[in-house]
C-alpha positions in Angstrom: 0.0 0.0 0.0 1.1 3.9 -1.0 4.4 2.5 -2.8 4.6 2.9 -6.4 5.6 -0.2 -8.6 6.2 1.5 -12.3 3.2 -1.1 -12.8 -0.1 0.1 -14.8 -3.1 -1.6 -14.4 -3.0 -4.8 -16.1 0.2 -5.5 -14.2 2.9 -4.4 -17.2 6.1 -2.7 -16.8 6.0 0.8 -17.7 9.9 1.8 -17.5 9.3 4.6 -20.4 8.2 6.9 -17.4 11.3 6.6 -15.4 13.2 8.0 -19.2 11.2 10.6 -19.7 13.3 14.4 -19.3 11.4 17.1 -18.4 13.7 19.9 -18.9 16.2 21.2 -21.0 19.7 22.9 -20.2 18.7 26.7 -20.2 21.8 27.5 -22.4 21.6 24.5 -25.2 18.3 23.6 -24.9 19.6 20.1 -24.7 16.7 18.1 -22.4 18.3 17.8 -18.9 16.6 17.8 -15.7 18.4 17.3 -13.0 19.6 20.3 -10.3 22.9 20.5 -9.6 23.7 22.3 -5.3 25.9 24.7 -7.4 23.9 26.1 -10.6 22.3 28.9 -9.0 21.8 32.2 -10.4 24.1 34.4 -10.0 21.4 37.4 -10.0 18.9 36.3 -7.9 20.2 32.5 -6.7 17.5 30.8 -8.5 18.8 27.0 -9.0 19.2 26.5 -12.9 19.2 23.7 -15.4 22.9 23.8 -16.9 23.3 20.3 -18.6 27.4 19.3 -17.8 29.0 20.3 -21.0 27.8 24.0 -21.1 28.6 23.9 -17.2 32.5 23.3 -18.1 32.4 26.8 -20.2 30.7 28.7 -18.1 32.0 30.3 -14.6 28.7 31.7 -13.3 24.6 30.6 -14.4 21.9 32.8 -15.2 18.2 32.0 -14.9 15.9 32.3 -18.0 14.7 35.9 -16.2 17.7 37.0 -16.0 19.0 35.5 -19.2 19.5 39.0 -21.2 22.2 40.0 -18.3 25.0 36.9 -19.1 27.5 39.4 -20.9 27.6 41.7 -17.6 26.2 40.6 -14.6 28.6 38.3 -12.9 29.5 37.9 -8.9 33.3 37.3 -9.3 34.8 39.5 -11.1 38.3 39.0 -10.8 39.1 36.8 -14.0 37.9 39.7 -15.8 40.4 41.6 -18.1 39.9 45.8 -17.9 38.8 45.6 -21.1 36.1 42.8 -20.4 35.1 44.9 -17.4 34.8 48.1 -19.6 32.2 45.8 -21.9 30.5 45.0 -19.2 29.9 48.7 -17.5 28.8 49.9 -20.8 26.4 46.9 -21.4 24.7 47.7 -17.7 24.4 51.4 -19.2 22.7 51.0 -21.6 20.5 48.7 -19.8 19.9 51.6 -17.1 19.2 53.8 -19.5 16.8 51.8 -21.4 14.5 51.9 -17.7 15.9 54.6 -16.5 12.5 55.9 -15.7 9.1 54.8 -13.5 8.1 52.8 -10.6 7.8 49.7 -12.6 11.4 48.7 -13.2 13.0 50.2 -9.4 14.0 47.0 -8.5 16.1 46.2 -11.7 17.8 49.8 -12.0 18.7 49.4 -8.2 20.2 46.0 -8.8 22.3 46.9 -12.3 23.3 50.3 -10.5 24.6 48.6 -7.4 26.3 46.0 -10.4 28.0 48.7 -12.4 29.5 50.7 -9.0 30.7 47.2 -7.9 32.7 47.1 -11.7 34.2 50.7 -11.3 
C-alpha cells in the first residue's frame, strides 16, 4: 500500500516513465533535468538547469529571467580583463538607460546600479 511499482493496471512494466526528461539545459536547450547544489543564479540564486558540458564553459549561471544580463552581470569579477570589465559597464548602461525611468522597473535599476559601481 502507498508504494509505487512503475506497474499500470493490467500489471505491465512501464519503464518509459522513469526516461522521460522534463527539462532542458537553459543554455543549449539540450533536455536535462536534473539540479545540480551549485547552478544557481548568480542574479537572484535561483537553482538553474545547466546540462554538464555547457557547465565546463561557463564560470557563473543565469536564470531564464535573467538571461539577457550573461554578458555583464557576474559575482566574481576578478578573472575579468579591464577591457572585459569596460564591456561590461557599458552593457549595464545602456540597460539603465533603457529603464531609467518609473516605478515599474525600481528593482532592476537598483540592482544593475549597485552591479555597475561594484565594476568601477
Amino acid at each position: 500500500p502507498g508504494r509505487h511499482d512503475n506497474k499500470n493496471n493490467n500489471g505491465s512494466s512501464s519503464s518509459h516513465h522513469e526516461e522521460e526528461i522534463v527539462g532542458q539545459c537553459l543554455y543549449c536547450s539540450t533536455p536535462y533535468d536534473v539540479f545540480e547544489p551549485g547552478c544557481v543564479c548568480t542574479v537572484c540564486r535561483e537553482l538553474t538547469l545547466v546540462c554538464p558540458s555547457c557547465r565546463q564553459g561557463l564560470r557563473e549561471y543565469h536564470c531564464h529571467i535573467h538571461a539577457y544580463l550573461r554578458n555583464c552581470y557576474f559575482t566574481d569579477l576578478a578573472p575579468f580583463t579591464r577591457s572585459e570589465l569596460e564591456s561590461q559597464q557599458k552593457e549595464l548602461e545602456t540597460l539603465i538607460a533603457d529603464i531609467a525611468i518609473g516605478k515599474k522597473f525600481k528593482h532592476k535599476r537598483k540592482t544593475l546600479t549597485k552591479q555597475h559601481a561594484k565594476i568601477s
